[in-house]
N, C-alpha and C positions, 0 to 999 in steps of 0.2 A: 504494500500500500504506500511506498515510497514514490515522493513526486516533485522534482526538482523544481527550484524555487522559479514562478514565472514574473517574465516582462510583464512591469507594471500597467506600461503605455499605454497599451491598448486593451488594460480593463476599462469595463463599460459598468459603472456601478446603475447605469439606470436599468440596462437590458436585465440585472442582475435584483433590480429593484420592480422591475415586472412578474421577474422569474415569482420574486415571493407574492407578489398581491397575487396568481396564478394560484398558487400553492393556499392560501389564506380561503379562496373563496373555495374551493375542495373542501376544505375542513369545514367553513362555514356552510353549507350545505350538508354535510353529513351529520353534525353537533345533533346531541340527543335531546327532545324537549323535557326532560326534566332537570332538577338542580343541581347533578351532578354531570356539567354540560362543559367546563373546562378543560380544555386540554392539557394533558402531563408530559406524555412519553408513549414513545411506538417502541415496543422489543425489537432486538435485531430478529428479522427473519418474518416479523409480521406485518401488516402493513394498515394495521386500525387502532385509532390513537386509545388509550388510557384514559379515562376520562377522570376529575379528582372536584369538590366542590369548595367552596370559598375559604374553610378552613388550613387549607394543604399550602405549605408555605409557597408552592410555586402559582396558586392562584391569581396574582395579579399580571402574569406575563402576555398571556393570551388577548384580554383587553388593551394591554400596551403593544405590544403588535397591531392588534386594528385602528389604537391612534395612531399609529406611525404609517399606516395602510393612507387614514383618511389624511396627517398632513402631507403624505406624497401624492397624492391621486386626488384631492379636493372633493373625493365624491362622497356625500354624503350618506349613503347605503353605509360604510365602514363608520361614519360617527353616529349613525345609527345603533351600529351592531355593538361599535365599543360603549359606546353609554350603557344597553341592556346589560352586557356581562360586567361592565365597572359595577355599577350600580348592586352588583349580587355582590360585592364583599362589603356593604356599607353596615352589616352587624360586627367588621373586626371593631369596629372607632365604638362599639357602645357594650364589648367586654370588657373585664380584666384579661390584661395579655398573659399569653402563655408561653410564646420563646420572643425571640429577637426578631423573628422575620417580616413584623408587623410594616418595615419600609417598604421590602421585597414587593411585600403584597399589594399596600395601597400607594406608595411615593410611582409603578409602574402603570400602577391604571390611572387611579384618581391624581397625580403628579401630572402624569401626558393631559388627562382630560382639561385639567384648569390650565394648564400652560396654553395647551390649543386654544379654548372658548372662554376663560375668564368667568364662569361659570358659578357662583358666589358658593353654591350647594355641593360643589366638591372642595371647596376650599374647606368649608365648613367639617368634611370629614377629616381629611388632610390634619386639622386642627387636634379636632379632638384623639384622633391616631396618634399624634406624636407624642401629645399628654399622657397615654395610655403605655405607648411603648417606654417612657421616662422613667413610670413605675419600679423598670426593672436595673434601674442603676444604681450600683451601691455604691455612695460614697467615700467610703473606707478603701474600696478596691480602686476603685477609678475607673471603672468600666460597667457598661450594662451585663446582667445576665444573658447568656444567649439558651442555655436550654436546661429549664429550670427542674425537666424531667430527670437527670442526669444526678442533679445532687443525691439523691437516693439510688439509683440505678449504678450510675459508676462509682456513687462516694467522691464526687467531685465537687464541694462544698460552694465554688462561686466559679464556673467555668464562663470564659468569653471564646469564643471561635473567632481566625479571624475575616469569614463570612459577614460580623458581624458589622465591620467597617464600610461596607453598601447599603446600610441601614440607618448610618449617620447623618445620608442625606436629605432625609425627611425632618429631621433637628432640626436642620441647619436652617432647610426653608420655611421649616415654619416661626423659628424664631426671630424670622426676617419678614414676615405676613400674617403680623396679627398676634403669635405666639407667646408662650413668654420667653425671656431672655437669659433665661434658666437651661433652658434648650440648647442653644450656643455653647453654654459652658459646660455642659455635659457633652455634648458630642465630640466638644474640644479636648477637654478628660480625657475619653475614651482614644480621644485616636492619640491623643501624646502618651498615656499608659501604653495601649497597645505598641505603638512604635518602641518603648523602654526595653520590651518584655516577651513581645511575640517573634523575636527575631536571632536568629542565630547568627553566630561572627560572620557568613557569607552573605546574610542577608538572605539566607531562603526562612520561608513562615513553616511556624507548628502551626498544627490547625488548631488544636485547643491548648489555653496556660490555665489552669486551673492554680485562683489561689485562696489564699486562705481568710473569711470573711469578719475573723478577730482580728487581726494584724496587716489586713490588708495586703501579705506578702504574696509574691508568688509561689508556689509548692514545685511544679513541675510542666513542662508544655509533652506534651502529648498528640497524638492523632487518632481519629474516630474513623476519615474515608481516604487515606493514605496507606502507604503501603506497610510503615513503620513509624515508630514516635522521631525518629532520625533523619527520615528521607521526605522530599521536595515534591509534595503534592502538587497538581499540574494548577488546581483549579483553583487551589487557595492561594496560590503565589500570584495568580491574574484575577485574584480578589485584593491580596494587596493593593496590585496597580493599580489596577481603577481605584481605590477606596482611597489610594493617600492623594493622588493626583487630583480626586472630588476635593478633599477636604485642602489643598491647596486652593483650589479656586475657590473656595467658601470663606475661608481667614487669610489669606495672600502671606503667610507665615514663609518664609525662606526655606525652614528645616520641612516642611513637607513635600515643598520640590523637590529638595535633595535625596529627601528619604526615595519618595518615588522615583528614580531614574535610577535608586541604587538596586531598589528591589526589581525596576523592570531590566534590567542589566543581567542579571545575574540569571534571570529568565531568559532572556534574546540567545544568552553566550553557553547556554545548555540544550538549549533546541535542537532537532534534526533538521536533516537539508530542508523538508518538504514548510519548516517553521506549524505544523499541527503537531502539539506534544504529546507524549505518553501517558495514560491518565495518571501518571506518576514518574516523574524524572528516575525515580530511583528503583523503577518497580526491574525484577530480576529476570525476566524474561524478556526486554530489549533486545529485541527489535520484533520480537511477535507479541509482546502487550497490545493490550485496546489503546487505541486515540483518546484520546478530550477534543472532539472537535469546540464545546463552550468553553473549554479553558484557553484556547484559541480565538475564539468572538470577545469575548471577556477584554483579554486584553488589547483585539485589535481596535476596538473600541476605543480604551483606556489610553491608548498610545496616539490617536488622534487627536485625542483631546491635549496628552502629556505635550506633544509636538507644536502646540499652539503656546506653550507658558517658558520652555525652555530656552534661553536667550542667546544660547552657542549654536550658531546656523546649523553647523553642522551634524552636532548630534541631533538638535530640535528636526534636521531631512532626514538621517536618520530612520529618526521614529517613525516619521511618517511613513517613508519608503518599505519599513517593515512592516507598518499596520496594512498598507496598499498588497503588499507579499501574503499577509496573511490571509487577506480576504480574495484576492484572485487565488490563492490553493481553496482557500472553502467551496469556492463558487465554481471549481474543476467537477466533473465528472463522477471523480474519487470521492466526492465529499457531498454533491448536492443530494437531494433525496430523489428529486426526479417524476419517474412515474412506481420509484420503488414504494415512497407512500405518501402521505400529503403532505408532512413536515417539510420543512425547509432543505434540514440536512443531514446526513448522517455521522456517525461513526463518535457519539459524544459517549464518556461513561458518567454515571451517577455515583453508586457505592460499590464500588469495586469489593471492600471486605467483607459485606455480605453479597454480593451476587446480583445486585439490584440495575439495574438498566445498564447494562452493561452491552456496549459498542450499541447504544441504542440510538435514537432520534428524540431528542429530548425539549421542552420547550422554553426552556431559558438559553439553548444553546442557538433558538433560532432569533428569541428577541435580542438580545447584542448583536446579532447578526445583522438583521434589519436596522438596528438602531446605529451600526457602524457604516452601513453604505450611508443611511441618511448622512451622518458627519462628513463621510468624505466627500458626497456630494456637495455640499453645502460649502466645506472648505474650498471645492476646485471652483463653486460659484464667488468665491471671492468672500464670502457669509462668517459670520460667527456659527460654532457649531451651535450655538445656545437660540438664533433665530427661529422662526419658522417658515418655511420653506415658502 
């Protein structure tokens, strides 16, 4: 499954931005009429999606997808569609939260929605979602809880993943629209903890630091869907990226540029030729392990964006030119789903350590996907990626 890195030139992120609304309106026509109508994940070898309902932390992808449908195509059928399926996660904002993925969920549907339409009534969950997700940060640690199932289960007393750093984003805007300013300072927390404590001397991430919620210390970092507590999970190292890169543009703070370039560095310079990773840099069966094609979209995303803040020409083309690399390999042959099923693409892993979507088609690997052409479109239109199209 090896695929030598291609000329950038002559990708065509729009042909590639058809390819998905194509794909999008497939699934939209098959989706089942009752409430468990979200799309998760296609197994390798089958070709009819998973269906998962508002609760499942990957809930909000699907809806952000169709706004990304309706700002590239203007066609109103897709801000139709995404509003119905937004609209079914708006009981997260009126629980007590239960892990950290409360951004995932609603910063992807309800975040796209009000960006798009300015729409007072998603703003208003947005709101109340971040208040809800705050709950889970403890001051003594400096981090939110990310899964609070876990302290009894693994005996892991205040664990943060660092997953959890894509969910900072919902903080940040809300305590910039309305929120309170408590928000800010908490997300801020978390990502300066995390950057202290989640990172080994090369700069690759443990997935989880569990510490300890007397003394506020760290005990130990660990892995839950890596290969080992030691080795370079694909998907959490391009959670990194994106996550310190977001939180650069949210506090314009120096040390998160830097963090970020160190951690996407040391990603870029462990890659194979083809730049789609291993679902684990370290996993012991290289070169016949499964792909991460999302840990691949993750960062080609994250690096489009890293490429806009970096002030050395060079490296800031760089980035780019790798994120362009990464997304014409996704958009190959090798990688797109096709007429194999309706997702966008294949050959993503999930939980490699129990057995769980493995070299499957998964649907966060398709929304960075989309949301990464949108960027680079937008960038080669001369645009802020932050416009709307």
């Amino acid at each position: 499954m090896m695929l030598a890195s291609c000329n950038t030139s002559s990708f065509d992120e729009n042909k590639n931005l058809d390819y998905c609304i194509s794909q999008a309106n497939k699934t939209l026509q098959t989706i089942p009429a009752d409430s468990t109508n979200l799309p998760r994940s296609i197994d390798h070898g089958k070709s009819s999606w998973r269906y998962v309902n508002y609760k499942d932390w990957t809930s909000g992808f699907w809806p952000g997808i169709l706004w990304y449908a309706y700002e590239y195509t203007k066609d109103g059928r897709y801000k139709t569609a995404a509003d119905k399926f937004t609209r079914e996660l708006t009981p997260l904002s009126q629980h007590p939260a239960s892990d950290h993925d409360l951004g995932f969920q609603t910063y992807c549907s309800f975040g796209n929605a009000y960006r798009l339409t300015e729409d007072s009534s998603y703003k208003k969950v947005l709101l109340a979602t971040a208040d809800t997700l705050a709950t889970l940060f403890n001051p003594k640690v400096g981090t939110i809880l990310s899964w609070p199932a876990m302290v009894k289960e693994q005996g892991w007393p205040h664990n943060t993943i660092i997953d959890n750093m894509m969910n900072l984003e919902l903080l940040f805007w809300a305590s910039k629209n309305g929120g309170d300013k408590k928000l800010y300072d908490i997300a801020l927390r978390h990502a300066t903890t995390t950057m202290n404590n989640h990172f080994r001397p090369d700069y690759s991430v443990y997935h989880v630091i569990v510490y300890d919620t007397v003394t506020g210390k760290k005990i130990k970092g660990v892995t839950h869907q890596g290969f080992s507590d030691s080795s370079m999970w694909a998907r959490g190292q391009a959670w990194a990226i994106y996550g310190f890169t977001m939180v650069y543009r949210e506090t314009k703070q120096p040390q998160f540029l830097d963090f970020a370039q160190k951690v996407a560095d040391i990603y870029l310079k462990r890659l194979p030729d083809d730049l789609i990773p291993y679902w684990d840099f370290d996993a012991p069966d290289i070169p016949n392990a499964p792909k991460d094609v999302s840990a691949a979209t993750v960062t080609a995303s994250a690096l489009l964006e890293l490429s806009t803040f970096v002030s050395d020409k060079t490296k800031a083309a760089e980035y780019r030119k790798k994120a362009e690399q990464m997304l014409a390999n996704c958009s190959s042959d090798t990688y797109q789903s096709r007429n194999t099923n309706n997702a966008f693409l294949l050959h993503s892993t999930g939980h490699k350590p129990k057995g769980g979507e493995v070299d499957a088609s998964i649907i966060y690997a398709d929304y960075y996907y989309i949301e990464a052409l949108l960027r680079l479109k937008k960038l080669k239109e001369g645009k802020s990626i932050y416009e709307k199209l």
